[in-house]
C-alpha positions as CSV (number, residue, x, y, z in Angstrom):
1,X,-13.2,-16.0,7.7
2,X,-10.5,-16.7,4.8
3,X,-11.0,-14.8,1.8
4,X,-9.0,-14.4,-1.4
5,X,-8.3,-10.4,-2.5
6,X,-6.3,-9.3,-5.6
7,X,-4.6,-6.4,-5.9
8,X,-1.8,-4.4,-8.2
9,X,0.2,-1.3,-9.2
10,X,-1.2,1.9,-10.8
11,X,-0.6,0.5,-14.2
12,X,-1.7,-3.1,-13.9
13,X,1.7,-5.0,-14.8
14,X,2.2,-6.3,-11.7
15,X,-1.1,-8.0,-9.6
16,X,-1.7,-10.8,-7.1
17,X,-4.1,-12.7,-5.2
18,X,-3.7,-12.9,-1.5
19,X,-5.8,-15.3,0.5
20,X,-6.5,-13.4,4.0
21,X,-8.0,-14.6,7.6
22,X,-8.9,-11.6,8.5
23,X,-8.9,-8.2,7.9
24,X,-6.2,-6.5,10.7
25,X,-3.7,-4.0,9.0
26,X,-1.1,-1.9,10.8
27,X,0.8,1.3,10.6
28,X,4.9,1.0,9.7
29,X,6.2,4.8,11.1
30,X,9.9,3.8,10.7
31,X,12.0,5.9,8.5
32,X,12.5,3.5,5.8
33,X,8.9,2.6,5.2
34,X,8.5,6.3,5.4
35,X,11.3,7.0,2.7
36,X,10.1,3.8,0.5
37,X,6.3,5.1,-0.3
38,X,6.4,8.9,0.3
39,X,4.4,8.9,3.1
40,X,4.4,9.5,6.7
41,X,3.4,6.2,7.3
42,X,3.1,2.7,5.5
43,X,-0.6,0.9,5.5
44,X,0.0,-2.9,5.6
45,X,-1.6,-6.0,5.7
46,X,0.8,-9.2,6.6
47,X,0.2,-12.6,5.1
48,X,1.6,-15.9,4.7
49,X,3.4,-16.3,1.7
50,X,1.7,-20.0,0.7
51,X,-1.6,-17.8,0.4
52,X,0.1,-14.9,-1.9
53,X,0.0,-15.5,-5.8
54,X,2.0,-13.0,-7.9
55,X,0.3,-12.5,-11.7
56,X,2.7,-10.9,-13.4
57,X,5.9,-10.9,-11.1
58,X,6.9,-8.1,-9.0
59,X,9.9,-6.6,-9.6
60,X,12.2,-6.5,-5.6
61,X,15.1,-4.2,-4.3
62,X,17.0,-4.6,-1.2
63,X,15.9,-1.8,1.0
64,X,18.6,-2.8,4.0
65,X,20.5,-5.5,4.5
66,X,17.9,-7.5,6.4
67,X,15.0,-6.7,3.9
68,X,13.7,-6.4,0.6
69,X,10.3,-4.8,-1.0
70,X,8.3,-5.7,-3.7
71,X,7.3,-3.2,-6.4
72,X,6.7,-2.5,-10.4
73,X,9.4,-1.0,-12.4
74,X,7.4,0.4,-14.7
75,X,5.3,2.9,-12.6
76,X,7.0,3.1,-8.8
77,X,4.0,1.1,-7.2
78,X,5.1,0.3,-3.7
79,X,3.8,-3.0,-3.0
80,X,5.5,-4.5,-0.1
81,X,7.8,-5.8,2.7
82,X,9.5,-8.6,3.7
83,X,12.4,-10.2,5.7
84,X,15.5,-11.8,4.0
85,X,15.6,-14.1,6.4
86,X,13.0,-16.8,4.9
87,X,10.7,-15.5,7.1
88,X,7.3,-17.3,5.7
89,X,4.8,-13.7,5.8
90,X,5.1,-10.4,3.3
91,X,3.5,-7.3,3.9
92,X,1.1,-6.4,1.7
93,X,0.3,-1.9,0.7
94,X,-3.0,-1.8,1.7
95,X,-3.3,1.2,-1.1
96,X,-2.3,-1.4,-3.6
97,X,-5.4,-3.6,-3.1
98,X,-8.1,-3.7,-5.2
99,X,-10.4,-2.7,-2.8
100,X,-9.1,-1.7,0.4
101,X,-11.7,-0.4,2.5
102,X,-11.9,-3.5,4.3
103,X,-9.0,-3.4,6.3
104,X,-8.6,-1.9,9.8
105,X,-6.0,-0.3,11.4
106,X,-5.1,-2.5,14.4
107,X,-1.7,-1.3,15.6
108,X,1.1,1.5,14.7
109,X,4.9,-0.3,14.4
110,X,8.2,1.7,14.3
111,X,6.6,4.4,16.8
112,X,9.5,5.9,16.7
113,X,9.6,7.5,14.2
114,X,6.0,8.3,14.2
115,X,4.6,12.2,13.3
116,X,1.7,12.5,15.6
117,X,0.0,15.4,13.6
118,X,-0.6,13.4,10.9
119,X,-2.7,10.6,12.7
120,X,-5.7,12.6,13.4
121,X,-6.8,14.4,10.9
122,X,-10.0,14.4,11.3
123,X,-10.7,18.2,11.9
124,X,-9.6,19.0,8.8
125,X,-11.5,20.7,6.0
126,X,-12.5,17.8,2.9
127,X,-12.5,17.9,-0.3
128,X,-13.2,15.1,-3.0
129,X,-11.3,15.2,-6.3
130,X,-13.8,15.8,-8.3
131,X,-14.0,18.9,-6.1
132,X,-10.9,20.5,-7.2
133,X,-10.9,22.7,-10.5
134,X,-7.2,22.1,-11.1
135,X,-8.0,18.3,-10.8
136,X,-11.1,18.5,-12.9
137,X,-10.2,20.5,-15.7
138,X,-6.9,18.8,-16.6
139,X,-9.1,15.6,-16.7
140,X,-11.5,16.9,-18.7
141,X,-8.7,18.6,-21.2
142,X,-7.9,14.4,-21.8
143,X,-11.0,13.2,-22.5
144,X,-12.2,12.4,-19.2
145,X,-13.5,12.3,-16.4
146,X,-12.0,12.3,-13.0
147,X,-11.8,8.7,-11.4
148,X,-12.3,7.6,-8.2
């Protein structure tokens, strides 16, 4: 089942199209994906790079000396991974997609490094955004409402 997704920073300088076969993700735990987006963990989704179309080009820095990672200057979007090497696949953020509740976590990589209390969570108490009084009122002190 190929399909083509598009995708993009936070402030819409940088998108792409990405054509996908299916919709397996995985987990990067390794300290540098850790240290490059903030987060205990990195969601991607790997593709080829013949079915990856950049509109509006990513800006790239060398993250270690056998890879480099795509991103947008202009507002810190992490966007991906990939080998030096000419390896012919990129990882793709899966937060950076357009809509990225169709991809599904099929394996965790750099285990290592990987903080067990943070991979089920799902005991914890919710709360939405639009849920949150400091959220909402700072929103609504702009003009607005509070997006999804």
């Amino acid at each position: 089942m190929t399909k083509t997704l598009t995708g993009g920073c936070q402030c819409g300088r940088v998108r792409y199209a990405v054509t996908i076969e299916n919709d397996d993700a995985y987990l990067c735990h390794c300290r540098m994906c850790q240290r490059a987006t903030g987060g205990f963990a990195a969601a991607f989704v790997n593709v080829p790079l013949t079915g990856l179309t950049w509109q509006g080009e990513a800006d790239w820095y060398q993250s270690s000396p056998i890879a480099h990672r795509p991103f947008c200057s202009a507002c810190g979007t992490p966007l991906g991974f990939a080998f030096l090497d000419g390896a012919q696949a990129i990882d793709i953020t899966v937060g950076s997609f357009d809509d990225p509740s169709a991809f599904v976590p099929t394996q965790h990589s750099g285990a290592e490094s990987m903080h067990e209390a943070w991979l089920d969570t799902a005991g914890l108490p919710r709360q939405t955004s639009a849920d949150l009084e400091s959220v909402v009122s700072r929103w609504k002190a702009v003009g607005m409402e509070v997006p999804e």
